[in-house]
DRENMARZA-954474 format. One line per 5 residues: number of its first residue (from 0); their letters; for each residue z, x, y of N, C-alpha, C. Coordinates in steps of 0.1 Angstrom, whole numbers, plus 5000, padded with zeros to 4 digits. Atoms other than C-alpha are relative to their C-alpha. Layout:
BEGIN
NUM) a) Z X Y Z X Y Z X Y  ...
END
This chain:
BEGIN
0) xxxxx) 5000 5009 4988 5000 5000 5000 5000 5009 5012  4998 4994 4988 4990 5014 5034 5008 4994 5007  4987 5001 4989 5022 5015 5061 4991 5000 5011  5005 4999 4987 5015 5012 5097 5007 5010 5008  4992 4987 4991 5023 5046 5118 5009 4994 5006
5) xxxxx) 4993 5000 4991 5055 5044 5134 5004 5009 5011  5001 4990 4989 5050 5066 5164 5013 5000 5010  4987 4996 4995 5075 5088 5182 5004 4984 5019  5000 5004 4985 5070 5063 5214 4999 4981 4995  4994 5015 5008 5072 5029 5196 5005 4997 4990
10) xxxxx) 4993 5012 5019 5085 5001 5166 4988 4993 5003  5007 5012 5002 5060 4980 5154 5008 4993 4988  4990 5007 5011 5081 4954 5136 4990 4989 4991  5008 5010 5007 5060 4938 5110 5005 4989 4989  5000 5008 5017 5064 4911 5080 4992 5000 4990
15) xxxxx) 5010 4999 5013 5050 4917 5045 4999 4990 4990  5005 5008 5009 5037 4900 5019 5018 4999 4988  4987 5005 5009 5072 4904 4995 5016 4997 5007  4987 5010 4993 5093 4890 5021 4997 4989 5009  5006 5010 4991 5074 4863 5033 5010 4989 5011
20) xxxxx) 4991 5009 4997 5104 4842 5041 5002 4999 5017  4995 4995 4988 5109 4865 5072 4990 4995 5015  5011 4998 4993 5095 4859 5105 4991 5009 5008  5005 4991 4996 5072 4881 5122 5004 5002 5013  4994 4998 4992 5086 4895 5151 4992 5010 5010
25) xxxxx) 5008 4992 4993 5072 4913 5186 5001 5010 4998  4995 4983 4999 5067 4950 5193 5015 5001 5008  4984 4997 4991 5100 4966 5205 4999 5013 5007  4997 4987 5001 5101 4993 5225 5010 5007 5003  4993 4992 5002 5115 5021 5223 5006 5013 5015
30) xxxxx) 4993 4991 4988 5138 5042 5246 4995 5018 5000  4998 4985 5002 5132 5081 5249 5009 5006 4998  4987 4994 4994 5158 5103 5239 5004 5008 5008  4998 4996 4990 5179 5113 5263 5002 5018 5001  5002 4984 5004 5171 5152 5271 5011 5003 5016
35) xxxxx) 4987 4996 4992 5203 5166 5296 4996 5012 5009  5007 4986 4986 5193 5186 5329 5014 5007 4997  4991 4991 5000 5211 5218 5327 5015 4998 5010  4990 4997 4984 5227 5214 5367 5006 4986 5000  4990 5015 4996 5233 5172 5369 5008 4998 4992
40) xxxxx) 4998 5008 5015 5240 5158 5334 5011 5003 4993  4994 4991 5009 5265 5159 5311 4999 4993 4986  5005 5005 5014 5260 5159 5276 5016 4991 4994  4990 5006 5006 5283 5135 5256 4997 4998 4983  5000 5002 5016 5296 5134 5217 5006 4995 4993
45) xxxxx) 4992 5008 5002 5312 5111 5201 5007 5010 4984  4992 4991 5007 5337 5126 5178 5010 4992 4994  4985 5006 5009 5362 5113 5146 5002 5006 4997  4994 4989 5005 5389 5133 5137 5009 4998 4988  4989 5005 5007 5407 5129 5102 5010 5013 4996
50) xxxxx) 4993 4986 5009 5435 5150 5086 5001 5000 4987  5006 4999 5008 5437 5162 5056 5001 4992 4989  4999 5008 5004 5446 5131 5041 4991 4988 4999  5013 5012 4996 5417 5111 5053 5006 4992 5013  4996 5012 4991 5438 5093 5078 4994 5002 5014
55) xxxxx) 5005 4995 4985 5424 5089 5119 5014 5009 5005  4992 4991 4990 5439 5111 5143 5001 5000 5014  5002 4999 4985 5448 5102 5175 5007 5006 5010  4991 4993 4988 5463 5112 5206 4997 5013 5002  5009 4988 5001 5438 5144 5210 5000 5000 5017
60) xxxxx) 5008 4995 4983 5435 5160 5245 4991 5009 5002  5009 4991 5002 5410 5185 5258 5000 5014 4992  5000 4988 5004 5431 5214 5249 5001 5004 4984  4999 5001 5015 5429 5204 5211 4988 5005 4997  5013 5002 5007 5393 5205 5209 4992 5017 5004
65) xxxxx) 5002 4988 4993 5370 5238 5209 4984 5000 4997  5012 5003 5001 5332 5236 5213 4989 5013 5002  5012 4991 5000 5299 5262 5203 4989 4995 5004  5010 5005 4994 5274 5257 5219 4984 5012 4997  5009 4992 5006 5241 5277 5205 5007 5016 5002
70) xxxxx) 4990 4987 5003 5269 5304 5193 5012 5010 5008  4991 4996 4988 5289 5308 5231 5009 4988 5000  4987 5009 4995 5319 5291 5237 4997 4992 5013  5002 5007 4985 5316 5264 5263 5014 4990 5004  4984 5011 4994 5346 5244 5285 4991 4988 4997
75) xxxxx) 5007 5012 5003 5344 5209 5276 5007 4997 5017  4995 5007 4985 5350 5188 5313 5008 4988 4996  4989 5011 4997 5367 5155 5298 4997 4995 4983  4995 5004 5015 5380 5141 5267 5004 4982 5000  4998 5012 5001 5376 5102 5265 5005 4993 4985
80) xxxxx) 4998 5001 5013 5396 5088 5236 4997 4982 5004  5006 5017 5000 5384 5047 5226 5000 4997 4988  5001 5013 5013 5391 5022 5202 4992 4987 5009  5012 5008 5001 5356 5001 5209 4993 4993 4990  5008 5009 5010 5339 4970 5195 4988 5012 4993
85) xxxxx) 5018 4996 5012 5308 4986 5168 4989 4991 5008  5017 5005 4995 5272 4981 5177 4994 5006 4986  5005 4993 5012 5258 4986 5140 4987 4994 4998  5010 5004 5004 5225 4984 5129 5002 5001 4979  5004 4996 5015 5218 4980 5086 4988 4997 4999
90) xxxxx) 5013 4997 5004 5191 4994 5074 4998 4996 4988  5000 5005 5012 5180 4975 5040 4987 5007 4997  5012 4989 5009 5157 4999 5016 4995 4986 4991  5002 5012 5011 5134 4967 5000 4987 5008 4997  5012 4997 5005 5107 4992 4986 5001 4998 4985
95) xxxxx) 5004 4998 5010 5094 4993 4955 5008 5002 4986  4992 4992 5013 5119 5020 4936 5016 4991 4999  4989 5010 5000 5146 4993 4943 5002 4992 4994  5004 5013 5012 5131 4969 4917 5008 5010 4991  4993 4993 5015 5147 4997 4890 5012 4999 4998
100) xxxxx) 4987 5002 5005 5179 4990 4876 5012 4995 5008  4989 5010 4994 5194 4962 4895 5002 5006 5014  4992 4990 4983 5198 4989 4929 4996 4984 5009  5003 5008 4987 5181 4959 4949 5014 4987 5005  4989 5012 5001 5208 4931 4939 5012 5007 5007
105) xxxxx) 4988 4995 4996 5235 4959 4945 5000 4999 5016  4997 5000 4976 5224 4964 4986 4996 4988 5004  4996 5012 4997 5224 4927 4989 5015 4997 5000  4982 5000 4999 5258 4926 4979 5006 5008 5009  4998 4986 4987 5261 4958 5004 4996 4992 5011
110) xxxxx) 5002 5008 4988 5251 4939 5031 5007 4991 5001  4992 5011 4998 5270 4910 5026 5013 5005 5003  4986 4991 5000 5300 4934 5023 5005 5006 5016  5005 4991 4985 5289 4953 5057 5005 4990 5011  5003 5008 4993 5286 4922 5074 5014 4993 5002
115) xxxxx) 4983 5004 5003 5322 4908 5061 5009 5008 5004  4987 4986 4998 5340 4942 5072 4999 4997 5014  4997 4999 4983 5329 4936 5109 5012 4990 5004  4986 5007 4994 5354 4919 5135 4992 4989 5009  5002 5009 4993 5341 4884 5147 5001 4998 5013
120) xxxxx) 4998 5003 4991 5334 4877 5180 5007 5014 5010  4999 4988 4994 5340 4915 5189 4990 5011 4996  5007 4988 5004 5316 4937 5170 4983 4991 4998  5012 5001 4997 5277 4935 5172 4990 5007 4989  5010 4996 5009 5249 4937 5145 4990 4997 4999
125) xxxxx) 5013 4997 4999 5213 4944 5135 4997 4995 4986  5006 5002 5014 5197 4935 5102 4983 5009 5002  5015 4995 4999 5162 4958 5096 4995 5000 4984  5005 4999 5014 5143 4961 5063 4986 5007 4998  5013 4993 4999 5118 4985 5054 4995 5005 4986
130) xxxxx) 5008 4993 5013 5094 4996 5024 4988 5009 5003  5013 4991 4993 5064 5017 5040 4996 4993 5014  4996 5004 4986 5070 4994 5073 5014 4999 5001  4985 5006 4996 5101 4983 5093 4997 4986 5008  5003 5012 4998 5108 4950 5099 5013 4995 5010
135) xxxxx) 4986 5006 4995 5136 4930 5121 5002 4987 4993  5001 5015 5008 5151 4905 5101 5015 4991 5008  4990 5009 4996 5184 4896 5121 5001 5007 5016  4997 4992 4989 5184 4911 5161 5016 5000 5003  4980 4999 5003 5220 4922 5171 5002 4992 5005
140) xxxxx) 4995 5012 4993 5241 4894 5180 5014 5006 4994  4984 5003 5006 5279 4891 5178 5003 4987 4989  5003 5011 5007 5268 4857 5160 5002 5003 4984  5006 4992 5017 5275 4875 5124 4997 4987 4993  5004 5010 5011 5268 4839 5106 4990 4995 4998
145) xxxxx) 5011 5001 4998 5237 4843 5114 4992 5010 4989  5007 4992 5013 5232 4870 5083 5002 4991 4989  5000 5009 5010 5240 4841 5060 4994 4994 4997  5015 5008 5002 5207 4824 5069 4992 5013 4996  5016 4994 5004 5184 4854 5059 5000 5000 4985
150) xxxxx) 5005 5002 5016 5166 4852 5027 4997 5014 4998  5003 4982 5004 5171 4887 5010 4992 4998 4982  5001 5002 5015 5157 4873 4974 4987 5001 4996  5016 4999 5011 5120 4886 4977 5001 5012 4992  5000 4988 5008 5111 4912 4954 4989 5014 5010
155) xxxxx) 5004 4986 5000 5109 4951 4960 4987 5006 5002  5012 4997 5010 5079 4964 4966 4991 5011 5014  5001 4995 4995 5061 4991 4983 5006 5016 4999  4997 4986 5003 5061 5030 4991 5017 5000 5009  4987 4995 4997 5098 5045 5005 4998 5006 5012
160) xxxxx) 5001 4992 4990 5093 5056 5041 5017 5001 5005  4989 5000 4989 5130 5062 5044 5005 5007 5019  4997 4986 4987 5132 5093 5069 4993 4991 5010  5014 5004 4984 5103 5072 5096 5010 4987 4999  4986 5014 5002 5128 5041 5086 5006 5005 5013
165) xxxxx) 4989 4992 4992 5157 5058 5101 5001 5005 5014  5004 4994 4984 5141 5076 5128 4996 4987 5009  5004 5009 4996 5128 5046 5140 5009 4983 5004  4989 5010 4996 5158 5023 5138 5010 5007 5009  4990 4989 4995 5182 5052 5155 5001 4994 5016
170) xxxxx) 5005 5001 4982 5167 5045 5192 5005 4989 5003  4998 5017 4997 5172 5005 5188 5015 4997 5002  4986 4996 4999 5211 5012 5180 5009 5002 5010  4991 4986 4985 5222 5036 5214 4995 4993 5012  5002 5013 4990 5210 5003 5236 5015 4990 5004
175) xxxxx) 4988 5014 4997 5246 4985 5234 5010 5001 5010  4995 4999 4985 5260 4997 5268 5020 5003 4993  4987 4989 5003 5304 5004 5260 5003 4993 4985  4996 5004 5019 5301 5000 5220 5006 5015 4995  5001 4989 5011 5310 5025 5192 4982 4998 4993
180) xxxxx) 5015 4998 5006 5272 5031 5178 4999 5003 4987  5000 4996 5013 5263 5033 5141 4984 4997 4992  5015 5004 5005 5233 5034 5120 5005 4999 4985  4995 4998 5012 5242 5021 5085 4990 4999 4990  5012 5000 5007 5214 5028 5056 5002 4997 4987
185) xxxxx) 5000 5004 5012 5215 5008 5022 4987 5000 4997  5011 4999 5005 5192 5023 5000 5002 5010 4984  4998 4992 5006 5186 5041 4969 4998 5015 4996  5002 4985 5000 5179 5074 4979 4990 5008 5005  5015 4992 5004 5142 5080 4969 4989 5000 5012
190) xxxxx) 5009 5002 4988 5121 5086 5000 4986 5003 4989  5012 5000 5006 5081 5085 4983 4990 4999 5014  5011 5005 4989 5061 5076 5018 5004 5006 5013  4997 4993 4984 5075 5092 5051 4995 5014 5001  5009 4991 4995 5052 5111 5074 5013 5012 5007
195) xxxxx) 4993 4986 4990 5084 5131 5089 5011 5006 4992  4987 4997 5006 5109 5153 5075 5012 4996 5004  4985 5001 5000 5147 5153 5072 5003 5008 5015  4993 4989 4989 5149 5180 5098 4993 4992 5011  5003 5004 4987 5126 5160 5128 5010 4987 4994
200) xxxxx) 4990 5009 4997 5146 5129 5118 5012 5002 5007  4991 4995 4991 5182 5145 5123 4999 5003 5014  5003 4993 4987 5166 5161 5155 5003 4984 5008  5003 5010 4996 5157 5125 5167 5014 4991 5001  4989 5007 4999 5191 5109 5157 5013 5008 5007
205) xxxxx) 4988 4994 4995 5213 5135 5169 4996 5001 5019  5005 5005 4989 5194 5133 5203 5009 4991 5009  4994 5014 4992 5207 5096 5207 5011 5001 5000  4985 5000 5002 5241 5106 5196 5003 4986 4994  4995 5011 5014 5241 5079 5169 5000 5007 4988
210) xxxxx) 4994 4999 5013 5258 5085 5137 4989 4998 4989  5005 5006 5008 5238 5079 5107 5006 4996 4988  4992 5000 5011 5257 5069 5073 4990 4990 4991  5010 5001 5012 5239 5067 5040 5007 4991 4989  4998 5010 5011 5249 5041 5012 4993 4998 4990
215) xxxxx) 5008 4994 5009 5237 5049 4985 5004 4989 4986  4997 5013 5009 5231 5018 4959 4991 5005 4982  5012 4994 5011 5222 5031 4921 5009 4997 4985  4992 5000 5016 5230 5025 4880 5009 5009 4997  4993 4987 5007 5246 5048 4858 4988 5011 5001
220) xxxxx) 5011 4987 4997 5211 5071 4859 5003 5001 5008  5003 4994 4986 5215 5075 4896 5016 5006 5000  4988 4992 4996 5251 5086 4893 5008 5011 4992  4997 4990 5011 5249 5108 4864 4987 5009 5005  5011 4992 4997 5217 5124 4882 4987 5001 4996
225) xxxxx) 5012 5005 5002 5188 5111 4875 4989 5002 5007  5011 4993 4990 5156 5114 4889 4997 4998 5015  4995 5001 4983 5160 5119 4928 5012 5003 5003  4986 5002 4997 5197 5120 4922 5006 5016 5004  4995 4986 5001 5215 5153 4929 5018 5001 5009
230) xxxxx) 4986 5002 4995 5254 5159 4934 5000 5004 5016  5001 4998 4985 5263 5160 4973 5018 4999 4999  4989 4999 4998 5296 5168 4988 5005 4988 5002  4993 5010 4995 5303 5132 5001 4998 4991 4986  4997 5008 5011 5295 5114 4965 4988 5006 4990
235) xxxxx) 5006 4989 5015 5278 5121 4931 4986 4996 4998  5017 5005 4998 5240 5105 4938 4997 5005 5011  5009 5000 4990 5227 5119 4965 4994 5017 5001  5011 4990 5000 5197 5143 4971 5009 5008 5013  4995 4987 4993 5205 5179 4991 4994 4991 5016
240) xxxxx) 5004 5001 4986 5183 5160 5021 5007 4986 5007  4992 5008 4994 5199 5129 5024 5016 5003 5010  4985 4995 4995 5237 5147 5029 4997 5005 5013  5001 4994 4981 5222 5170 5057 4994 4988 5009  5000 5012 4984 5210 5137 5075 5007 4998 5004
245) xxxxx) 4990 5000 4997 5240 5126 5073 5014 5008 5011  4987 4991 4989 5263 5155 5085 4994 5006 5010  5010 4997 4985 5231 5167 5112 5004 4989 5012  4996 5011 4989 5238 5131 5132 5018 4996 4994  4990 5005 4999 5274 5131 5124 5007 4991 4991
250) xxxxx) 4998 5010 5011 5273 5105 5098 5008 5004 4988  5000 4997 5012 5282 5104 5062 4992 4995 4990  5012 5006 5014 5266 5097 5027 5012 4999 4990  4995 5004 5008 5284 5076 5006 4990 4996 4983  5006 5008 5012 5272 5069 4967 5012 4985 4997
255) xxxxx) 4995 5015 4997 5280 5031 4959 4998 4997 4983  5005 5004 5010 5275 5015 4923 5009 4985 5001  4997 5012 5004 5294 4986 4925 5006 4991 5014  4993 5009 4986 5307 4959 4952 5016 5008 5004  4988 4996 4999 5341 4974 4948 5000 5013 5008
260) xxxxx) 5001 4985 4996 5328 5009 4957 4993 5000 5015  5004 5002 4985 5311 4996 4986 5011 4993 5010  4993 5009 4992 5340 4974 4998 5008 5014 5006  4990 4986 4998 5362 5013 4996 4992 5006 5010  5008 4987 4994 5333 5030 5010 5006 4995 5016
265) xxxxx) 4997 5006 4984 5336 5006 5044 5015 4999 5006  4987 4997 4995 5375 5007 5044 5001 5010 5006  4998 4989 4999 5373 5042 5045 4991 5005 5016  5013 5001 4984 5339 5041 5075 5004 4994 5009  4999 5008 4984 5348 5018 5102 5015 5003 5003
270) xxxxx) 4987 5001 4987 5381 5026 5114 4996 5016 5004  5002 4994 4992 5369 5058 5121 4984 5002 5008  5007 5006 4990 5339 5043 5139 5007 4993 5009  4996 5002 4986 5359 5024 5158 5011 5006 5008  4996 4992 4986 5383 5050 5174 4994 5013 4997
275) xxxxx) 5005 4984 4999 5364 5080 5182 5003 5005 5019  4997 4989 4990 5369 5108 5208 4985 5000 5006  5012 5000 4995 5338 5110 5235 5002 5017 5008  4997 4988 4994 5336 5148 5246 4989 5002 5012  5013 4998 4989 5315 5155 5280 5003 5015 5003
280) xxxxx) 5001 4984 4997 5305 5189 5288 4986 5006 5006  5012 5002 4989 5275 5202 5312 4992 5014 4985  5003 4999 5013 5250 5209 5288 4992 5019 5007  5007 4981 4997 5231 5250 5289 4991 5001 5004  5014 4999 4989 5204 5264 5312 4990 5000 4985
285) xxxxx) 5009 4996 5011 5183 5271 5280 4992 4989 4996  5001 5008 5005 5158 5245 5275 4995 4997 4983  5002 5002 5015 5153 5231 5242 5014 4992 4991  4994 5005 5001 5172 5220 5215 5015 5009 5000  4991 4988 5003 5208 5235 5211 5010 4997 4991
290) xxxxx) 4991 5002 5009 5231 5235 5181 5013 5001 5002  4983 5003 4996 5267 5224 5187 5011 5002 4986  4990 5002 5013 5298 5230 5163 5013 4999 5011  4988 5002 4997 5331 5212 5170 5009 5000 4993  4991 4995 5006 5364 5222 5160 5013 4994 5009
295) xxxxx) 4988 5003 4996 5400 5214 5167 5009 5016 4998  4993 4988 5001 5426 5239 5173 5008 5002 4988  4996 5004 5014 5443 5226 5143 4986 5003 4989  5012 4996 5014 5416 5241 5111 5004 4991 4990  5000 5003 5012 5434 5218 5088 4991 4984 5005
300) xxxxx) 5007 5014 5003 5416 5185 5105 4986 5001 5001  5006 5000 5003 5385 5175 5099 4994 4994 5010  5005 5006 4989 5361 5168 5127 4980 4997 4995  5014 5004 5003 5329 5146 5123 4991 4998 5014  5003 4999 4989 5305 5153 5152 4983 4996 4996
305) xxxxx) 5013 4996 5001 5266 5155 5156 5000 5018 5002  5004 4982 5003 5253 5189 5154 4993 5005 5010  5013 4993 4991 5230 5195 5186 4994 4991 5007  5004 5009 4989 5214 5181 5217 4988 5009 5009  5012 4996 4996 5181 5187 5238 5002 5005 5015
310) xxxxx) 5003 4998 4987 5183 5202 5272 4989 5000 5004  5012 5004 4995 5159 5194 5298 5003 4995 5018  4995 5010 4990 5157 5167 5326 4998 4985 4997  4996 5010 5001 5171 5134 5324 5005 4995 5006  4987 5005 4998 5197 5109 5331 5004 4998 4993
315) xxxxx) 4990 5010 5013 5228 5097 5310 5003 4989 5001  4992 5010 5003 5241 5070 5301 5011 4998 5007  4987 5003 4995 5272 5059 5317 5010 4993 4982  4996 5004 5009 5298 5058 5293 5014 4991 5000  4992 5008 4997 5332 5037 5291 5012 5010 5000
320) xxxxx) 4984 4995 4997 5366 5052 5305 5013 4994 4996  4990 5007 4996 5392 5046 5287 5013 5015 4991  4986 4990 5001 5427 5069 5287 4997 5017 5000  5007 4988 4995 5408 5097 5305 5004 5011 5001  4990 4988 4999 5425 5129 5300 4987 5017 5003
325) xxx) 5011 4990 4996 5401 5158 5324 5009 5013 4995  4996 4986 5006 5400 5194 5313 5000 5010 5012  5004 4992 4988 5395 5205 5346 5004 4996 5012
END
């Protein structure tokens, strides 16, 4: 089945033949990401910090935190800590390789789960679905009863453009003005059809400073390693490229096999989506991209960040002030 390009500068949101149900929806466009002038701007990162228990960590000030900036030490200027409503988008994988061994039934139940974890009337969601296009099947609304009308029950079918997926949902996400931001991707793994790698994806999502987190829906073959499968630090199905998307935008990569594993996975995800740490810091004369590593002064906690940002000329975003503690 030929896909329709998804180009760096648009979405074309289409409907296909094995989800007829859906309706077809306009073009959307798409924002640029934001590239940070050396002298105005300041770059911002959204930051969760666990210890070594998994538990959040709050009450962080500037002088906790300590930031690389393409291998030099840089001052951060202000440390915003925030417990904020979610702006999530879910990405539903309905190609083809999802007809194999029940994975499609499993990220229906993942979705329904996803959708059940948010907070009514405070938190904001997306429904997308893609097999060698992307499609909108729910736009965000705080309305979540409005995922209870969509018909997820066509069948599978189609090539795997995960990575052009991804990249392509990331932009639509980092639109929700003072949210927490998230891109959540129920799929089973196997990318077969995407024109871009892992590495311009990450590029693209860590840009926006949205998160990405991977959900990973598969039998006993996919979690005993099967074909596509490969052990990953955050769970026991996932390929070596999926994890670095993940940990490149910040995200994680959960494997999933049952409703139960997905209900744990989302316990364990959203509360550290909804309090994270926002770091602002004036980003480096150097244009291009530049690779960031964040750390705490404390080595035993664990800090989830994006990895790198584009200098250039821009503007930012304005972000939301709350319990403002400046470093300067």
């Amino acid at each position: 089945m030929s896909g329709v390009k998804l180009s760096m500068l648009g979405l074309l949101l289409l409907s296909a033949p094995a989800w007829a149900g859906q309706p077809t929806t306009s073009a959307v466009t798409r924002d640029a990401a934001p590239v940070f002038s050396a002298g105005v701007d300041m770059v911002t990162v959204q930051v969760s910090v666990r210890d070594p228990r998994g538990r959040i960590v709050r009450g962080l000030a500037c002088p906790d935190f300590r930031l690389v900036d393409s291998g030099f030490g840089r001052p951060i200027r202000t440390v915003v800590e925030s417990d904020a409503p979610l702006r999530v988008a879910v990405l539903l994988d309905v190609s083809g390789s999802m007809a194999i061994d029940g994975n499609i039934a499993r990220a229906r139940r993942a979705v329904r789960a996803i959708v059940g974890s948010l907070r009514r009337g405070r938190d904001e969601a997306a429904l997308f679905a893609f097999d060698s296009s992307l499609r909108e099947l729910v736009p965000f609304t705080e309305d979540l009863d409005r995922f209870g009308a969509v018909d997820l029950t066509g069948r599978p079918y189609g090539q795997t453009s995960l990575y052009d997926a991804v990249a392509d949902t990331a932009t639509l996400v980092g639109r929700g003005g003072n949210r927490h931001h998230a891109l959540l991707v129920v799929t089973d793994g196997v990318d077969t059809g995407s024109r871009r790698t892992v590495e311009e994806v990450s590029g693209v999502a860590s840009a926006i400073s949205v998160p990405v987190h991977l959900l990973t829906v598969g039998g006993r073959l996919d979690r005993r390693g099967g074909p596509g499968g490969a052990g990953g630090p955050d769970g026991g199905a996932l390929s070596a490229t999926l994890a670095d998307l993940a940990r490149w935008t910040g995200g994680s990569a959960r494997a999933t096999g049952t409703e139960e594993d997905m209900l744990e996975a989302l316990g364990d995800l959203l509360p550290g989506l909804r309090h994270q740490y926002v770091l602002m810091f004036r980003p480096g004369f150097r244009r291009g991209w530049h690779p960031i590593e964040i750390t705490t002064a404390d080595d035993r906690l664990a800090v989830h960040a994006r990895r790198g940002y584009v200098a250039g000329r821009a503007k930012l975003d304005q972000r939301p002030v709350a319990r403002e503690r400046p470093c300067e």
